[in-house]
N, C-alpha and C positions, 0 to 999 in steps of 0.2 A: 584564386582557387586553382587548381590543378586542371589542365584540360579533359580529365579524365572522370571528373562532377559530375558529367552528366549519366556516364554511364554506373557511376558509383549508386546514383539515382533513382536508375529507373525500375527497379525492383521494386522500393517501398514505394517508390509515386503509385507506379502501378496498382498494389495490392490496396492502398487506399482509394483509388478512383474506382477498383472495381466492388471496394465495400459499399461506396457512393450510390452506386448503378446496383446494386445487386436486388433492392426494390423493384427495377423493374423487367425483373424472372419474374415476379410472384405471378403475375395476370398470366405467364405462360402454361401454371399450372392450372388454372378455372379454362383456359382457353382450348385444352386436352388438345385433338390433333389437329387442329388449324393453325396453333399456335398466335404471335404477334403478327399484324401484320407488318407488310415488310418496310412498307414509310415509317413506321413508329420502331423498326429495328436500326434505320438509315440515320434518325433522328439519334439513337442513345448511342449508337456507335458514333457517332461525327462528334455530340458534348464528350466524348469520355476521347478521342484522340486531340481534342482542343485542351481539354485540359489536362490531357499529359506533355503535350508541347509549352503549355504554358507553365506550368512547373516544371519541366527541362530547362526551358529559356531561362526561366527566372533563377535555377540552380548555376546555370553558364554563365548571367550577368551580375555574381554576389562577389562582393571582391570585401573587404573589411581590412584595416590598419589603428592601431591605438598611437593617440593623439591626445594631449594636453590631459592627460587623465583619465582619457575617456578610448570607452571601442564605439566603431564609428561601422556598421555593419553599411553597403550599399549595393543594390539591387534593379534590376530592371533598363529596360533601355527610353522604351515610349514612357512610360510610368515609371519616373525616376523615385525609389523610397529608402532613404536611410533612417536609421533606429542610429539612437546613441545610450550608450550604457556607460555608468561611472562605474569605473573602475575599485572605488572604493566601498561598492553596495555592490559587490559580486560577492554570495555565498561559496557558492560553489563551482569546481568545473568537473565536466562528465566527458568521457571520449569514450567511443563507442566503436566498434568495429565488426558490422555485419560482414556474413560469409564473404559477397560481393565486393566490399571493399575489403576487404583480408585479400581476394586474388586479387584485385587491380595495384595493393600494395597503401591506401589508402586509407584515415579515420576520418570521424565524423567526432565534431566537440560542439558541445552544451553549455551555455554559461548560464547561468541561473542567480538573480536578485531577491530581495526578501518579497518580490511580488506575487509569488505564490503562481499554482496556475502551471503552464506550459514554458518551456525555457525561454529566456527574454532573447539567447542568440542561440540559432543551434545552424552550424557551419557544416557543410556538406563536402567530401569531395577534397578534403586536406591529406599534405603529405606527413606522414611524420615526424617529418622535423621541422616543416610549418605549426603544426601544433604545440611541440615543446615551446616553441620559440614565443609561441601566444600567449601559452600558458604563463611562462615567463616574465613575458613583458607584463599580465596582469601582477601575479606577485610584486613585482618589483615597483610598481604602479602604488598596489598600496603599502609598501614598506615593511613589509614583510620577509622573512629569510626562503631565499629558492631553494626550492626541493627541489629533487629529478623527478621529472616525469616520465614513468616508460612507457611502453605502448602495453597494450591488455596482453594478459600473460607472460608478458618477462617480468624477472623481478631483480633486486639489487641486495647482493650477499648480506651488505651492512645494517638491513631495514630488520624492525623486532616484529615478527611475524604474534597476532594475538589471540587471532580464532582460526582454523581450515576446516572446511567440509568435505565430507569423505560421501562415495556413492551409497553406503549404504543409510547414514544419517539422512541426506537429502532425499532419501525413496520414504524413509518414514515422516519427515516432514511433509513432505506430497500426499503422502495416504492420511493424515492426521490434519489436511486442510482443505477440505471437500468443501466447496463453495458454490455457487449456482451456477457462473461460468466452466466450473468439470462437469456438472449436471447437462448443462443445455448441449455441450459436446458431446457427451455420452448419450442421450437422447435423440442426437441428431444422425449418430453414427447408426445407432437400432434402426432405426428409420429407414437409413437408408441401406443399409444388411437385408432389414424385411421386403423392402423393394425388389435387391437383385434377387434374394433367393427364393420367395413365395412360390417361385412354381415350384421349387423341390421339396418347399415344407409341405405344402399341401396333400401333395398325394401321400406323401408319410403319414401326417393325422391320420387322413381319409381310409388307410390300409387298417392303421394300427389305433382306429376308434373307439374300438369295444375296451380294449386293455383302459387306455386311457383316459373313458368316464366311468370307472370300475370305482367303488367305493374307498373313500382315503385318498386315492391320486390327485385328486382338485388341490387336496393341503401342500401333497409332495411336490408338484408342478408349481404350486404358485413359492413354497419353499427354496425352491430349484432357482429360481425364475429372479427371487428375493436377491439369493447369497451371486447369483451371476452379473447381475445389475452394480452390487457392490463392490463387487471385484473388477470389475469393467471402470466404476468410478475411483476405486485406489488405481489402478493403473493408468490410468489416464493423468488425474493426480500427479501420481509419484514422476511419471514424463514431462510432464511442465515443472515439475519442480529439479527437474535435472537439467533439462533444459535453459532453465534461468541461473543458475546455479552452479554447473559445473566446474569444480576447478576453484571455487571460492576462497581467498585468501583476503585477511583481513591484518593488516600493516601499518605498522605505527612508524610516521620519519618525523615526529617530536612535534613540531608544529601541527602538521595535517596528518588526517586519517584517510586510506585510501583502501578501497574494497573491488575486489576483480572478482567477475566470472561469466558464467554463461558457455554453451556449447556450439551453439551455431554464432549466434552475435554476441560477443566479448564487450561485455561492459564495464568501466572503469570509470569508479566515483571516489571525489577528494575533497573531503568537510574539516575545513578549518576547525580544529580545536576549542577556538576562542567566541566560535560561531554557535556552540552547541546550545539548544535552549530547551530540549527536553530530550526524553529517554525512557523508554516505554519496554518491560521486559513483558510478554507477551508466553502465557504458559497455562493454556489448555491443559484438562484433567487427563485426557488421554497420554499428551505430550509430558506431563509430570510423571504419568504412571512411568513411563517407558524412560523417564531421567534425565528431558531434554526440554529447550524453550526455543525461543527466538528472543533477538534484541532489534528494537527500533531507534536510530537515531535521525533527530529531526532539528531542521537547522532555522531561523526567521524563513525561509526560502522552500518551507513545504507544501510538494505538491497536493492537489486536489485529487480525490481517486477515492473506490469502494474499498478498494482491497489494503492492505497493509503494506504491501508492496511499492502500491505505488502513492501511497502517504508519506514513507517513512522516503528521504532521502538514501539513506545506509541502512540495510537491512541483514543482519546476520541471523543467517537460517537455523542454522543448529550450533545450540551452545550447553555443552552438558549440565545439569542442574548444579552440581559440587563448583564449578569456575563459575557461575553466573555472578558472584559478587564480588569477586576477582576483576570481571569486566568490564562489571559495571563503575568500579572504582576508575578505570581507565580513562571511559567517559564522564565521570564525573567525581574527580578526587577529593572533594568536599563529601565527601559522602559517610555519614559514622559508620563504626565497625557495628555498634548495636542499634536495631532501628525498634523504638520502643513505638508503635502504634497506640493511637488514639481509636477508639472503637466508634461505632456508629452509636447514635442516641439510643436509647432501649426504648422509645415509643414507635422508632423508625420498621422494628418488627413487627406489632401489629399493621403499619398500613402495609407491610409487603406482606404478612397475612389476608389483610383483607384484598388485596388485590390478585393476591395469587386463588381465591376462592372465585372471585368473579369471574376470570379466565377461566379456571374452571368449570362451575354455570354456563357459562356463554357455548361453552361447548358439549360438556354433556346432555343439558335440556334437552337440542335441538336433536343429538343423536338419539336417545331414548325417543323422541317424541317419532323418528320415522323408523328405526330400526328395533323398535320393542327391545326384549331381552339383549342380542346381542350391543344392541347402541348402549344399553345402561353399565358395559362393561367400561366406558369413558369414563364414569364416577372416578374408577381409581385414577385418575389423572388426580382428584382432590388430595391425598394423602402424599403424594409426589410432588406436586406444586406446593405441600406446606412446607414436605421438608426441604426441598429445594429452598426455600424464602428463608429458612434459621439458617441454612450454611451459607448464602450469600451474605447476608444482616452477621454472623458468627466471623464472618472473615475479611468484612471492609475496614479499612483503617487506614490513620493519617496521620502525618509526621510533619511539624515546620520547626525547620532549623533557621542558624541566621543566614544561610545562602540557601537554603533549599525550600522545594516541597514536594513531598511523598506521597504518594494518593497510594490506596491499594484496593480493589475491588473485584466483586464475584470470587466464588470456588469452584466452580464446574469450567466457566472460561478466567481465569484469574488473571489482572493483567496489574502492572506495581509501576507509574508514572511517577519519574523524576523530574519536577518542574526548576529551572534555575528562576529565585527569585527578582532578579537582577531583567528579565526578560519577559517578565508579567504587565500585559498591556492595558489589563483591568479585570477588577473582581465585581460581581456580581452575585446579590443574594436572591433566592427564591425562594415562593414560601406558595404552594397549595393551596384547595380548599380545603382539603383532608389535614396536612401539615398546619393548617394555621387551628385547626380545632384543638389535635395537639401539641402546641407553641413549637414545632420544629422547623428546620427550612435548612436548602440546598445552599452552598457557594460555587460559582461557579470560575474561574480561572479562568482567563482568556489569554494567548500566547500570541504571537503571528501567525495565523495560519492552521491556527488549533486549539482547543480547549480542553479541561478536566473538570471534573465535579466530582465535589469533596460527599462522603457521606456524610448520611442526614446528623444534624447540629443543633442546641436549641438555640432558640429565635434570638436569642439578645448574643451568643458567641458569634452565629451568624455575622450580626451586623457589625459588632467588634471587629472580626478579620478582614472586612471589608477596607479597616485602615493597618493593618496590623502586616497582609502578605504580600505587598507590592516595597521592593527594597526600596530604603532610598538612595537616590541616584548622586554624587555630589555636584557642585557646580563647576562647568567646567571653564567657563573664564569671569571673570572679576569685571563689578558695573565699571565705567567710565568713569572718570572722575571729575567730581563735584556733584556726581548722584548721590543722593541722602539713601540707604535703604530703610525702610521700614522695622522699626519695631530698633 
């Protein structure tokens, strides 16, 4: 590793040790102006400079070399720990280049196995041309053709460039994926706005309080109050989503597929072609309105994570609706021009009636029962949740080719799963107590690392596809001889 590891380092150690510690602020705030005292400050301060020494050390003592097939990652001085990784169960590699190592001149690479999870090596504190040279030596490892690897944001004239995101596509993909983490930031930020400024809002009200409990203003203010909240969460949004994204180019060098970008730390990911085992086009009703999706690709090697983001191995942000099957052919060239769907069962509507009434119920009752008239305005959530349940049940459908399978489901969030059949770990059928009254039931698809479920099917297809969607595999060497085989 470069002697320079450690300082390449100490940023993320840092910003992780004080996520660690950051629990214990919370008693500072019940303890108002006496605060902690100072033994139990002496204490969190001494674990959090132990364990940034100890993740420096251990960044300073990581040295790694591939050997007989394998990378041989080794660590530490008192506590000697080496990992080994076959070279031939490497999905993918990631280099990375936060701000900090951008100035010291330095990446950071990720090697990633079908084990799903956190990367099996992720190397801190590399030179440039230590990395290539890694990268390298894995391809070559498992006999495969070398590609150039360049460093995040250069690129190579000769390479077929197949998606780019532009600033203002990645601001509407940010404002069109409002998830609970732009929520808790944007909640967190009011928070602490009402903190610094209360004394100036205050006497404002206090001045101008006749105006503003005047008949109508309660709707206006909390109106007000609505669209600013909103606009605060697309903006927040659309900066993370530039953020991660900047600059997004997505490159085909025949073999592998390689995706860059990012504003502050430059990220660069490389998914073996031959590695691909599903493909997930991802296309919210708003995001269709507006003519745009996202594509997910996902290798044996996918990680764990809430978000999409950080599910999908390869993520392309913005992909106009007219190329989406353009690109998808790229990732998956088996793929028909016409994809005729199979629709969901027609009994599979009434139970999404019935259950979209119950949700219903479950909610109105309670409203009505403590807010009289205004609570009984919830009802209309009934007519809403029915038609929602016809256009979800009206738009699910399923395709199995002799190398594929097609999932497609929901209309409001619609999202079209291309499974390679070749990489189905196991099928599973489910069946209800609702579904078994009316003979129908789930299949479920299991991948590495990931699953889909087919809509609803009746009970006896069910259990047919069961043998019918797992390809077969051939054999790949011949019994020994003088073994009888069977049959």
């Amino acid at each position: 590793m470069s002697a320079k590891a450690p300082l390449a380092a100490l940023v993320p150690l840092s910003g992780m040790i004080a996520r660690v510690f950051l629990g214990a602020l919370l008693p500072t705030y019940f303890a108002g102006e006496r605060g902690l005292p100072t033994v139990l400050w002496v204490i969190v301060v001494g674990l959090a400079v132990l364990m940034l020494a100890a993740g420096l050390y251990e960044v300073a003592t990581t040295s790694y070399r591939v050997v007989d097939a394998q990378l041989e990652i080794r660590s530490g001085i008192l506590t000697r720990t080496s990992r080994f990784i076959e070279a031939a169960r490497v999905q993918n590699t990631e280099v990375l280049q936060p701000f900090v190592s951008k100035l010291l001149g330095l990446v950071e690479v990720k090697v990633e196995t079908a084990s799903g999870g956190k990367a099996d090596g992720h190397l801190r504190g590399l030179t440039p041309e230590d990395a290539q040279a890694l990268i390298h030596a894995l391809q070559a490892v498992r006999g495969g053709v070398t590609v150039a690897v360049p460093l995040p944001g250069e690129s190579i004239p000769e390479e077929r460039v197949l998606s780019e995101a532009r600033l203002g596509g990645l601001l509407l993909y940010g404002a069109t994926a409002l998830g609970l983490g732009v929520l808790a930031v944007v909640l967190g930020a009011l928070h602490e706005i009402t903190e610094t400024f209360h004394k100036l809002l205050l006497p404002w009200m206090e001045a101008h309080w006749e105006s503003l409990a005047a008949p109508g203003m309660s709707w206006l203010a909390a109106t007000v109050a609505a669209l600013a909240g909103l606009f605060g969460l697309w903006l927040v949004s659309g900066v993370r989503a530039v953020l991660r994204f900047h600059g997004f180019r997505l490159v085909d060098t025949g073999t592998h597929l390689r995706a860059v970008g990012g504003l502050i730390t430059r990220r660069q990911v490389t998914v073996r072609r031959a590695r691909i085992q599903q493909v997930v086009l991802d296309e919210p009703l708003m995001r269709r309105t507006l003519g745009f999706g996202s594509v997910e690709v996902e290798t044996a090697g996918v990680r764990t994570g809430n978000e999409a983001a950080d599910r999908a191995e390869l993520l392309v942000p913005v992909v106009p609706t007219a190329r989406m099957p353009e690109l998808l052919r790229e990732f998956v060239p088996e793929l028909p021009d016409a994809l005729s769907f199979q629709g969901a069962h027609p009994k599979a509507l009434l139970r999404a009636r019935i259950r979209a009434v119950g949700l219903s119920v479950l909610v109105a009752a309670p409203a009505t029962w403590f807010w009289g008239a205004w609570g009984a305005v919830a009802w209309l959530l009934l007519p809403a949740q029915l038609l929602g349940a016809w256009f979800d049940w009206r738009f699910q459908g399923w395709l199995v080719t002799e190398a594929l399978v097609v999932v497609r489901q929901g209309f409001w969030h619609r999202r079209t799963t291309v499974v390679q059949r070749s990489r189905i770990q196991s099928v599973r059928a489910r069946q209800g107590p609702l579904e078994r009254g009316y003979g129908i039931g789930h299949v479920r698809i299991d991948v590495a690392g990931s699953h889909v479920i087919l809509p609803s099917v009746g009970w006896a297809e069910a259990q047919s596809l069961i043998d019918v969607l797992p390809a077969r595999r051939p054999t790949r060497r011949a019994p020994p001889q003088g073994v009888q085989l069977p049959g």
